[in-house]
C-alpha positions in Angstrom: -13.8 17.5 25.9 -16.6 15.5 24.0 -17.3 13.9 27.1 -18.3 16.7 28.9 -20.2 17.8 26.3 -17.7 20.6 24.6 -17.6 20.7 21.3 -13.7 20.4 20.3 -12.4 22.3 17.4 -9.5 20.5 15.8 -7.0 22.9 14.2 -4.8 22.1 11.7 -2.7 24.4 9.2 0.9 24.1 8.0 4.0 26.3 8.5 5.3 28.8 5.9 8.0 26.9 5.1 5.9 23.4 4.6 3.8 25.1 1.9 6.4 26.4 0.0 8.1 23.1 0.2 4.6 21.5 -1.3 4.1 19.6 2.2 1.0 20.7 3.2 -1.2 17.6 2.5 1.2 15.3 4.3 1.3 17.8 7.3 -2.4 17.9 7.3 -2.4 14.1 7.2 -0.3 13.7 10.1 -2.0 16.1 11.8 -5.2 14.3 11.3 -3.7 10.9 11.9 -2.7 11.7 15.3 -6.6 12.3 16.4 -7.6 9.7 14.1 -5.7 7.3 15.5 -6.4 8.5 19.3 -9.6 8.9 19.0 -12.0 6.9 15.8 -13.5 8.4 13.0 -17.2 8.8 15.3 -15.5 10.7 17.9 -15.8 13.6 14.1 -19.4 13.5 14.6 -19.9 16.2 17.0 -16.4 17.8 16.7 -15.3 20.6 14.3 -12.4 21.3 12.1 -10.5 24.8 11.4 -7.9 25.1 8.8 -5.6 27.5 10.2 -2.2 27.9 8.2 0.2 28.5 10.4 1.6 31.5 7.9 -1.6 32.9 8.0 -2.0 33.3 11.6 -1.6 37.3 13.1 0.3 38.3 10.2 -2.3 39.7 8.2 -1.5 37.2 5.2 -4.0 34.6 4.0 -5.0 32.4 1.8 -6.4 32.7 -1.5 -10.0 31.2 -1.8 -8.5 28.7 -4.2 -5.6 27.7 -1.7 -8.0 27.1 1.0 -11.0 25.5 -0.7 -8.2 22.9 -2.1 -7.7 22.2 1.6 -10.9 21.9 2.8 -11.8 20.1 0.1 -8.9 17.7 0.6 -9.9 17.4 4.4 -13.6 16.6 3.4 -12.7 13.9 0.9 -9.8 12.4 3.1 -13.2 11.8 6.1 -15.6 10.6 3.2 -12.7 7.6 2.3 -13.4 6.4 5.8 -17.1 7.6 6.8 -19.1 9.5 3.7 -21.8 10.4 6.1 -19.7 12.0 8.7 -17.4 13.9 6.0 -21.0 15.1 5.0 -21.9 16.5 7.7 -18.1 18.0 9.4 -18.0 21.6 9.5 -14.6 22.7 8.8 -14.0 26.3 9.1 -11.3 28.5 7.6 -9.1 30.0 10.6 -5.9 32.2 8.7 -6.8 35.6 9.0 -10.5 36.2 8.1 -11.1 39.8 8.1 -14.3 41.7 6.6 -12.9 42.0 2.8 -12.0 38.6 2.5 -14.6 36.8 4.1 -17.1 36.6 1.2 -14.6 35.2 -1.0 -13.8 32.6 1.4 -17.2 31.8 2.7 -18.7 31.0 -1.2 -16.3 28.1 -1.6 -18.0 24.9 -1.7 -15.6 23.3 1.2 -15.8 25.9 3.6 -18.5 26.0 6.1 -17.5 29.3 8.2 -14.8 30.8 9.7 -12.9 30.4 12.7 -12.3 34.3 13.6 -9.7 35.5 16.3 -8.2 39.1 16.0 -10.9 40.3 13.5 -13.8 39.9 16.2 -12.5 42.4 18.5 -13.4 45.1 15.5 -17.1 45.6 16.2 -17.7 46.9 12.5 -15.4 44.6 10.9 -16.6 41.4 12.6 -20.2 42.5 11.4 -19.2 42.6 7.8 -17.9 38.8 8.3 -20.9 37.6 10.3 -23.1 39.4 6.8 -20.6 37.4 4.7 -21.6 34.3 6.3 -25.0 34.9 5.5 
């Protein structure tokens, strides 16, 4: 993708069943790895990450601010061990189910840079009350 100039959103998010069983970081981590390892630590420069649970995905649940700041901010901290400057700078967005009354919440957390929206956009009202919560 990055080399014809797309900007690739990396999506990572765990399963029901792997947060409940206190897995998420180590999903997350093996998730990341994988690129990591395929790819370098520059390649995050001009690249994007979402946090998408897996739970939270069409099913109307989502994560608590709290639950998804901790995320973020573990994502953020996991790029500055390698590259401070490009952890600095990575947008990673929140992708579980934004919708208009939780996106203020969401957005004001220090670790989340925006949201990654799917069915909410296709709600012409609704997606302008996330687009005023970005702002």
């Amino acid at each position: 993708a990055q080399k014809q100039d797309i900007l690739p959103i990396l999506c990572v998010g765990e399963t029901l069943e792997q947060r409940e069983n206190d897995q998420t970081f180590s999903v997350i981590d093996e998730q990341l790895d994988a690129v990591l390892a395929a790819a370098g630590i520059e390649a995050f420069k001009s690249a994007v990450i979402a946090y998408e649970p897996v739970w939270a995905i069409g099913t109307g649940k989502t994560a608590s601010d709290e639950q998804a700041q901790e995320v973020h901010k573990y994502i953020r901290e996991r790029f500055a061990k390698q590259n401070p400057e490009i952890a600095s700078n990575l947008q990673i967005l929140y992708g579980g189910s934004v919708k208009a009354d939780n996106a203020k919440g969401l957005f004001a957390m220090a670790d989340i840079d925006g949201g990654l929206i799917g069915g909410a956009s296709l709600d012409a009202e609704g997606f302008l009350k996330i687009y005023q919560a970005a702002n």
